[in-house]
Residue frames as qw, qx, qy, qz and C-alpha x, y, z in Angstrom:
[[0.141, -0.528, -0.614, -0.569, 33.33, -11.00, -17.31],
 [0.252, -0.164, 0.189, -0.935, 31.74, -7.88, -15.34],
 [0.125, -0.380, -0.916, 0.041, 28.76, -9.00, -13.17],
 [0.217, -0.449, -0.219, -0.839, 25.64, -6.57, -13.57],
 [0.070, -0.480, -0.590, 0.645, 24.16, -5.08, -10.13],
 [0.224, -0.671, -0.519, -0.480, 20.50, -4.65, -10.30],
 [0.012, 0.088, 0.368, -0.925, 19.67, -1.37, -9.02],
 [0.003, -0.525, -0.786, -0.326, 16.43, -0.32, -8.21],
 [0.035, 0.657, 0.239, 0.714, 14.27, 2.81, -7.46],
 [0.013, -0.054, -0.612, 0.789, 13.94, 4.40, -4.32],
 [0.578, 0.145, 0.287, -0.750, 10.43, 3.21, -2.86],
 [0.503, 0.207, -0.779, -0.312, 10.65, 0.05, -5.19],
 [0.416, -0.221, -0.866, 0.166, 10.39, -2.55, -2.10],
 [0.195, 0.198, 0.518, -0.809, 8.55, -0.20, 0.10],
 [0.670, 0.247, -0.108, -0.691, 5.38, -0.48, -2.76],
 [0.583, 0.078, -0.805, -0.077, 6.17, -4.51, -3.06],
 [0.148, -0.126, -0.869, 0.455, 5.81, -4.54, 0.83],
 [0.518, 0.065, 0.033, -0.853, 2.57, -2.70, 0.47],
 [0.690, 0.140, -0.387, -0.595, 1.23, -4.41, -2.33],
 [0.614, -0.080, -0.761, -0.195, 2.17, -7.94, -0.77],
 [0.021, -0.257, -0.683, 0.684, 0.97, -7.29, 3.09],
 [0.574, 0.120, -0.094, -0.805, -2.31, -5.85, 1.45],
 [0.572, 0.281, -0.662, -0.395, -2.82, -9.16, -0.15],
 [0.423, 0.000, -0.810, 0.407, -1.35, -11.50, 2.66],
 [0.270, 0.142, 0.511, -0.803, -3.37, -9.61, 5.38],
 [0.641, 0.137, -0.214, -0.724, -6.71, -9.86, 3.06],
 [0.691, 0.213, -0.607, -0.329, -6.16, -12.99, 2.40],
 [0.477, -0.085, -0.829, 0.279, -5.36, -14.90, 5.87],
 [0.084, 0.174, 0.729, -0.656, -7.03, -12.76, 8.61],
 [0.408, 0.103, -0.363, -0.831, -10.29, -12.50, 6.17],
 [0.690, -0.100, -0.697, -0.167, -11.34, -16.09, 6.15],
 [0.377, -0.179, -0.870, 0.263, -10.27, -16.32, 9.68],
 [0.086, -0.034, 0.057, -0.994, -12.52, -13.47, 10.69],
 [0.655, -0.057, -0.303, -0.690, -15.46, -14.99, 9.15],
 [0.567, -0.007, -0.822, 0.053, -14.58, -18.50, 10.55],
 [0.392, -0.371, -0.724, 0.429, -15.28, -17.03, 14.47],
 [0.094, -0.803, -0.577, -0.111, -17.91, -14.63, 13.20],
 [0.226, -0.808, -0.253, 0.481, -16.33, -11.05, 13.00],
 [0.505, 0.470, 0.556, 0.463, -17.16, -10.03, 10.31],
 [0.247, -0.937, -0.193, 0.152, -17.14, -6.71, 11.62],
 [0.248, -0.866, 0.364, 0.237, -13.14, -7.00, 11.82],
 [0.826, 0.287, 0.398, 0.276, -12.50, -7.78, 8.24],
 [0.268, 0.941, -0.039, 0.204, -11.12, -4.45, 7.47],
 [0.377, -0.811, 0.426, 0.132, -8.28, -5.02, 10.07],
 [0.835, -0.285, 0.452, 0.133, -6.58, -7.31, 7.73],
 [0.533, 0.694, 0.123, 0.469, -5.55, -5.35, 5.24],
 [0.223, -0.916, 0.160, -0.291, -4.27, -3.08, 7.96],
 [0.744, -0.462, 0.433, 0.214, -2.09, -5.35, 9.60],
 [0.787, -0.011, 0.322, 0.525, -0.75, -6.73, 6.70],
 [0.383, 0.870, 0.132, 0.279, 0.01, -3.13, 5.39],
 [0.365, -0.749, 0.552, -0.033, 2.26, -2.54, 8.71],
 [0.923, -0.098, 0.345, 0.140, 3.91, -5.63, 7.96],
 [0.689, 0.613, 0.231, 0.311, 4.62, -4.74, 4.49],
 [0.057, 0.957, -0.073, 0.274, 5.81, -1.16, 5.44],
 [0.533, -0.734, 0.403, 0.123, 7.87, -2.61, 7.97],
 [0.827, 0.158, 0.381, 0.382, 9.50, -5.66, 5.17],
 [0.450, 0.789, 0.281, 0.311, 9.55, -2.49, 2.77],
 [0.272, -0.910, 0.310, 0.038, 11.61, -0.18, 4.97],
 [0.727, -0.532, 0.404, 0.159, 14.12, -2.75, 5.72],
 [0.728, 0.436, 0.465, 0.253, 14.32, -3.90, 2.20],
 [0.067, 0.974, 0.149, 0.159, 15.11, -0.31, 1.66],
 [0.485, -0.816, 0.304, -0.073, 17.74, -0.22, 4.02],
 [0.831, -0.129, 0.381, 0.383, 19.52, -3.19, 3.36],
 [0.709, 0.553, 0.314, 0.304, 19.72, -2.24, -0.47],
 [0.053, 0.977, -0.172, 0.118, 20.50, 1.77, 0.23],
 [0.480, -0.774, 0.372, 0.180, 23.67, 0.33, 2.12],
 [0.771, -0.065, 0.525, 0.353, 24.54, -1.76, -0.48],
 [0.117, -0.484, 0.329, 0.802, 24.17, 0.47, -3.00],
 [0.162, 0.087, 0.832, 0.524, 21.72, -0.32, -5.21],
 [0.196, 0.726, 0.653, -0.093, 18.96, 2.05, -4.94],
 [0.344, 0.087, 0.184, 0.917, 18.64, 5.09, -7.16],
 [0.069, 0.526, 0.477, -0.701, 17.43, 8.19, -5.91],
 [0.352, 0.704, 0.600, 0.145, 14.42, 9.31, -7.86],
 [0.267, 0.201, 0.340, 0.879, 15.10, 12.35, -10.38],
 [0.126, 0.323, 0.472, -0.810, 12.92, 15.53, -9.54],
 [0.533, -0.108, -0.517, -0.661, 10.75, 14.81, -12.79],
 [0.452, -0.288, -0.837, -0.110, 9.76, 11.47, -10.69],
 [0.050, -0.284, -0.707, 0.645, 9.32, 13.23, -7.54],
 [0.360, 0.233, -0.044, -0.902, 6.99, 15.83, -9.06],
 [0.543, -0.059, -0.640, -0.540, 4.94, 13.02, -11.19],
 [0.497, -0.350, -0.754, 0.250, 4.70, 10.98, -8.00],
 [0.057, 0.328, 0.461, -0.822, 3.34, 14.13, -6.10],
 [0.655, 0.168, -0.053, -0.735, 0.33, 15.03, -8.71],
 [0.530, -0.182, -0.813, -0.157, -0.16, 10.95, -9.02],
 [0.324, -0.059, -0.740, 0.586, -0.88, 11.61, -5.40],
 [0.293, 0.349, 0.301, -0.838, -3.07, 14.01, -5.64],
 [0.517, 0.071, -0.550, -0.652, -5.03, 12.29, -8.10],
 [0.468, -0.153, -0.856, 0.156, -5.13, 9.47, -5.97],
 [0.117, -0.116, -0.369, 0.915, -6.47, 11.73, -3.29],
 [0.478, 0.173, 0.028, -0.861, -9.12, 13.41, -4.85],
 [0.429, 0.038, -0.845, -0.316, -10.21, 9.91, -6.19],
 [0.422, -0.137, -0.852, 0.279, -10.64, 8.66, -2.67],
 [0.050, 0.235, 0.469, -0.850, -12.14, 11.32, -1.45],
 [0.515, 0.013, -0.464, -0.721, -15.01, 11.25, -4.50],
 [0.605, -0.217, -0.745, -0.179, -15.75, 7.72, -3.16],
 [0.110, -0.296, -0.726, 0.611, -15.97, 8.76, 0.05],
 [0.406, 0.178, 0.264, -0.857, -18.56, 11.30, -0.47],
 [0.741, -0.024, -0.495, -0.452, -20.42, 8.94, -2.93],
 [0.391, -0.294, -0.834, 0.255, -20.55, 6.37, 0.11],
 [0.067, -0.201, -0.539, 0.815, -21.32, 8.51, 2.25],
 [0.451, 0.200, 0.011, -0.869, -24.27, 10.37, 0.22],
 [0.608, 0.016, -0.693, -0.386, -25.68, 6.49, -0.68],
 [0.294, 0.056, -0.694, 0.654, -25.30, 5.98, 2.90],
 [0.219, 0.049, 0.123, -0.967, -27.54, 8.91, 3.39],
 [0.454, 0.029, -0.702, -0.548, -29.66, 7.33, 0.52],
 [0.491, -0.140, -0.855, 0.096, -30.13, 4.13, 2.43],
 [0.312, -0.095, -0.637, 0.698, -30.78, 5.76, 5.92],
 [0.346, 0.176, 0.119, -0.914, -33.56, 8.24, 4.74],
 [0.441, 0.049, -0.680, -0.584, -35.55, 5.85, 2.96]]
C-alpha cells in the first residue's frame, strides 16, 4: 500500500510561524510587561514573537523544500497574493490616517 506525502504550499509554514509568534509574543511578553509596569513596551511583543515565527517559518520551509514537499505557487496564486497585498496595504494605511486624524482630534481639543 502506497503511503501519501503531504505536500504543502510554498509560504504555508512561513504564515503558521507568523500567525503563531504573533500570538505567543502577545500573549507572554504582554502580561509580563504590565507585571513591571511598561506598558509602554507592549507593542514589542508581537514583534519579537513575529521574528521568531519568521525565523521557525523559514526553516520549516527549508526543511520541507529539501524534502520535497512544497509546491511552488502557480502564477494565478502569485498574482492573487500580490493584489491581496495591496488590499491589505491600502487597508492599513486608511487606519493609519484615521488614527492619525483622531489623534489630531484629541490633541486640538
Amino acid at each position: 500500500m502506497e503511503e501519501s506525502i503531504k505536500k504543502y504550499k510554498e509560504g504555508h509554514f512561513m504564515g503558521l510561524g507568523i500567525a503563531f509568534g504573533v500570538a505567543f509574543g502577545a500573549a507572554i511578553f504582554t502580561p509580563m510587561f504590565i507585571m513591571f509596569d511598561q506598558t509602554a513596551m507592549m507593542g514589542l511583543g508581537p514583534a519579537f514573537g513575529i521574528s521568531i515565527g519568521v525565523a521557525i517559518g523559514a526553516a520549516l520551509e527549508s526543511k520541507y523544500k529539501k524534502e520535497g514537499k512544497i509546491i511552488p505557487l502557480t502564477e494565478e496564486e502569485k498574482a492573487k497574493q500580490k493584489q491581496n497585498g495591496k488590499k491589505v496595504a491600502l487597508i492599513g494605511l486608511g487606519l493609519l490616517v484615521l488614527f492619525a486624524l483622531v489623534a489630531f482630534f484629541f490633541i486640538m481639543r
